[in-house]
N, C-alpha and C positions, 0 to 999 in steps of 0.2 A: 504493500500500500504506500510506500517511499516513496516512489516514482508517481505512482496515481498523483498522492499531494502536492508534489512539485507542479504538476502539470496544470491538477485543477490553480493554483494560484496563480495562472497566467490568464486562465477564462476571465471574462468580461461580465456575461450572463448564464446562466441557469434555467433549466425551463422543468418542470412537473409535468409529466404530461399524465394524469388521472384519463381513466373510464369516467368517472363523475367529476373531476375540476382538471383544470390547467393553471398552473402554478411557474409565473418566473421572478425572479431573484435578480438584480440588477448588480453589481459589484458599486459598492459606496452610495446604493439607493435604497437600499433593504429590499423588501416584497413590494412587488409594482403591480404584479395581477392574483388575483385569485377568484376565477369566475368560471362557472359552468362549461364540461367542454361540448356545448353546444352552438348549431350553428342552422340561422332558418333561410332558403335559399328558393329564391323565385324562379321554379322550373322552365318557363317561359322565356326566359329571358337569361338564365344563368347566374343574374345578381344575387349579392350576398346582401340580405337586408337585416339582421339581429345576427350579434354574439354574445355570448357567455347570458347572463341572466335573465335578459326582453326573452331571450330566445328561446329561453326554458318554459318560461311563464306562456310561450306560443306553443307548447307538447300539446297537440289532442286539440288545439281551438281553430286550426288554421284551413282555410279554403281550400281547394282541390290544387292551386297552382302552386301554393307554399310547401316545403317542405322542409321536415326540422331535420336535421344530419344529427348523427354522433362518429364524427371522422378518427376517434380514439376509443377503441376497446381492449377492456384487460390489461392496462396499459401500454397497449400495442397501436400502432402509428395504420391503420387501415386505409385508409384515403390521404395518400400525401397532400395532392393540391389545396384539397378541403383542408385539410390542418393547418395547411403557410397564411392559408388567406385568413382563418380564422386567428388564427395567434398574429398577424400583420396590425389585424382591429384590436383586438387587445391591448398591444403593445401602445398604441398611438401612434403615429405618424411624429412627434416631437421626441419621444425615447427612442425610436428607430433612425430616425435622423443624428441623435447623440453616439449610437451602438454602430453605426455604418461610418461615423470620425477615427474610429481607430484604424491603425495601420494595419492590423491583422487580431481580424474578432476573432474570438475562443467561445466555445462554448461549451456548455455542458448540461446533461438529460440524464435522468434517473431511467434503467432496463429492468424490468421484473427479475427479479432471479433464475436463470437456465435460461433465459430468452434467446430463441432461434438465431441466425445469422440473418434471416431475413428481416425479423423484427426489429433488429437492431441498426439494420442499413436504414431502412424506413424512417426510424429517429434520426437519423444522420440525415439522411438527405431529405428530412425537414426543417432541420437547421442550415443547412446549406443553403435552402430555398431564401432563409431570411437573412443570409447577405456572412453566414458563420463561414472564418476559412479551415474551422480546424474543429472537431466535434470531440469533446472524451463521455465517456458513457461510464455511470457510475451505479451499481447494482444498488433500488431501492433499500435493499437489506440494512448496508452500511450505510446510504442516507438519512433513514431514522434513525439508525443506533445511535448516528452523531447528532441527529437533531433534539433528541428529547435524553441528550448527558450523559448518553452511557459509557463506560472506559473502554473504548472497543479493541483501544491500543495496549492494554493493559493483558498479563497472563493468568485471566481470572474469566470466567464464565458470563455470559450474560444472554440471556434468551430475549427475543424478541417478535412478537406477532404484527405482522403490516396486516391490517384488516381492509379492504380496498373494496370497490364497489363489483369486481367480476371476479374477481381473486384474493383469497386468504395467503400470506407466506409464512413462515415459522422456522428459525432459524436459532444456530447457538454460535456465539462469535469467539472468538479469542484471541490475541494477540493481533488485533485488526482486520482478522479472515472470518471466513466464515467457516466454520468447522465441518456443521452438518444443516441442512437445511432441508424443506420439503414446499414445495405449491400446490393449493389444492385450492380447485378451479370452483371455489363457491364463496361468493359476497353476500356483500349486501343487495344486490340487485336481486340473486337466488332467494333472500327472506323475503323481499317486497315479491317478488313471484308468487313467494309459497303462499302471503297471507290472500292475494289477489284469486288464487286458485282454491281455497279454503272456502273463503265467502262465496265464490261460483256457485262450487258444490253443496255447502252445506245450509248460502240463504238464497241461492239464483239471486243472487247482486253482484253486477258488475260496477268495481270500484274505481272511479278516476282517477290517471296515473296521478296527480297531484295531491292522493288524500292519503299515498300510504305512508307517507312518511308522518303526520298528523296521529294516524291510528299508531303507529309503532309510541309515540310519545304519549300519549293514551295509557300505554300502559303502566306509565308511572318508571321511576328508577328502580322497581324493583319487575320489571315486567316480564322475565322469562324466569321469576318465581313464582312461588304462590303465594308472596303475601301483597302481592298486587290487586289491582280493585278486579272485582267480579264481572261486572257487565263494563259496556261501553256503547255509546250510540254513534253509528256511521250512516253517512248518507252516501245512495249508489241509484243505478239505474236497475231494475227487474228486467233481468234476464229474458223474460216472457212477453209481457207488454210494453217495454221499452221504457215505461215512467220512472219519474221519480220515486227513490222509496229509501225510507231510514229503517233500520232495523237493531235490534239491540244486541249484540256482539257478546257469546259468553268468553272472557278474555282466555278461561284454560283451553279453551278451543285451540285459541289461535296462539297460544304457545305451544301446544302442542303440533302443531303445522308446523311452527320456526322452527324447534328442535330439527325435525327431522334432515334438513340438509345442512345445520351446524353440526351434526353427528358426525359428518367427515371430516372437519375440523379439528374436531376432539380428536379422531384416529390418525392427522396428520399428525398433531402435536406427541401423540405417542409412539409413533413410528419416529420422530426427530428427536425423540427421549431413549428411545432403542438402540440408535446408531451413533445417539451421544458416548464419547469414554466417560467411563465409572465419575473419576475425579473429577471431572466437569460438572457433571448431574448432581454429583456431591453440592456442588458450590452454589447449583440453581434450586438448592432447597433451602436454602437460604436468602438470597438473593430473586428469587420468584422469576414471574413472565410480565416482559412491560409491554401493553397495546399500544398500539399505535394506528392510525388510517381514521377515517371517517365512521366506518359501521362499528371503531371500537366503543361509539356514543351509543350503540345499541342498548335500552336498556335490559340491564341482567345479564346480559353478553359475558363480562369478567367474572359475577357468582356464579357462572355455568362453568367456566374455566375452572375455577378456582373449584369447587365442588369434584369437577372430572378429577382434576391430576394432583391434589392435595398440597398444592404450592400457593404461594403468596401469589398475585395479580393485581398488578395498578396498571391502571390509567395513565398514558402519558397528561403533561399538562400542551391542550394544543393541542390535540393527537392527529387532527388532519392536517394540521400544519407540519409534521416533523421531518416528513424525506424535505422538502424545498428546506426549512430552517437548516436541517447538516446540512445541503449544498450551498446553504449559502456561509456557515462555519468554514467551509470548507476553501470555497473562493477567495473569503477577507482571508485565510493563513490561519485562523482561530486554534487550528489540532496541530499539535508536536505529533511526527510520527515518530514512530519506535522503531529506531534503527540498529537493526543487529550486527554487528562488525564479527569479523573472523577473527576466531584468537591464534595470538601467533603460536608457530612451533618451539 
């Protein structure tokens, strides 16, 4: 990770690229965006008319000509074009004008963990697009760990969960690597699934994508317990007749629907406790698993952890914010790396 440090300290900017946000870092500006990676686009005509948050608030409302993109999944770079132009708006026209004064831009993009070669070109050659002559790619993993203070650089254990909106990661680091790690391809988008399929089946109410995230808070900070409230009222459309229609939500229901695909979750983190060495696992029974990502605001999400694997579990502070916060630790020079010398003969 020597060399990674050196290199990131010469980038300029930082980009997050989320399934659910895009996230850049500006070197000596802090955080410049952090807006939905959405983008709504006038089929007709090919113009780009909404990004990041107008654009969101357009899911599900828009005429037959509009259409809303998501040009980033899993955090993986699917529609280059769509992504330049959508991060071009973001950025502004007066930051991009600042970033294209340098002699030679650097950049730098957080990669899921195991991320393909192709996945990774795609990140690349969408910072190229915005004017980058040199791209370093920095595996999520290590951008939380550094973003929410973990010693990543240190010879001592630390676990960490990236909770993302199309993907979970789970990982244990040490001496700045990452030891053992596992992806398992279920988010937060998989629970907004689960509860939207739930209600089909069990009230024929089709839910508006806009209401699941409302019902998830609904259930209180203790919500994937039982000592969460019992009922809950949601409004949806009847499945049958098209109307409107509220209905009263028994909430064990619908934790029982989310269980069931954070159930892989639980068995990645056990499979990365598996292929942990002993002494390591020694150290995260102490030291616990720190969340990080967006869906780690789930609530009850950590007493379910905590419950499975009988370890401590916090909450980062921030926790959608932590891969862009390390990349941007990372940029200003903020981590000493740990440099190991040869001892002589």
């Amino acid at each position: 990770m020597t060399v990674s440090l050196e290199q990131l300290r010469r980038c300029h900017f930082a980009v997050d690229l989320g399934a659910a946000r895009t996230r850049v870092y500006v070197k000596g500006a802090g955080l410049v965006v952090d807006q939905p990676s959405v983008a709504a686009v006038n089929i007709r005509s090919g113009s780009l008319i909404a990004v990041g948050d107008f654009a969101e608030q357009m899911t599900g409302r828009t005429p037959h000509y509009i259409r809303v993109v998501r040009p980033i999944s899993g955090g993986t770079v699917v529609d280059i074009e769509m992504a330049q132009r959508m991060l071009r708006h973001l950025i502004g026209d007066k930051m991009r004008r600042a970033l294209r004064r340098k002699a030679r831009l650097r950049a730098a993009a957080c990669t899921p963990h195991d991320a393909d070669p192709l996945a990774q070109r795609a990140t690349v050659e969408t910072l190229v697009g915005l004017g980058a002559r040199r791209v370093e790619l920095v595996d999520t993993l290590i951008a939380a760990a550094v973003g929410c203070g973990l010693p990543v650089e240190r010879p001592e254990a630390t676990m960490i969960m990236v909770c993302g909106a199309a993907a979970t990661q789970v990982a244990v680091l040490s001496l700045g690597s990452i030891v053992t790690a596992e992806r398992i391809p279920v988010g937060g988008e998989a629970v907004d699934q689960a509860i939207v399929q739930h209600l089909r089946h069990a009230h024929q109410l089709v839910l508006p994508s806009q209401s699941v995230r409302p019902l998830q808070l609904a259930l209180s900070e203790n919500g994937l317990t039982p000592q969460g409230p019992a009922h809950t009222e949601i409004n949806g459309r009847d499945v049958a007749t098209g109307l409107a229609r509220s209905v009263r939500v028994d909430t064990a229901a619908v934790r029982n629907a989310i269980q069931t695909p954070l159930t892989a979750v639980l068995d990645g983190i056990g499979k990365v406790l598996r292929e942990c060495p002993p002494d390591l696992v020694a150290d995260l029974a102490d030291r616990g698993i720190i969340m990080v990502g967006g869906s780690a605001l789930l609530p009850g999400f950590d007493e379910m952890v905590r419950e499975a694997t009988r370890m401590p579990v916090f909450i980062a502070e921030r926790p959608d914010l932590c891969a862009a916060r390390g990349l941007g630790e990372m940029l200003e020079g903020r981590i000493e790396p740990l440099v190991l010398d040869p001892l002589a003969a």
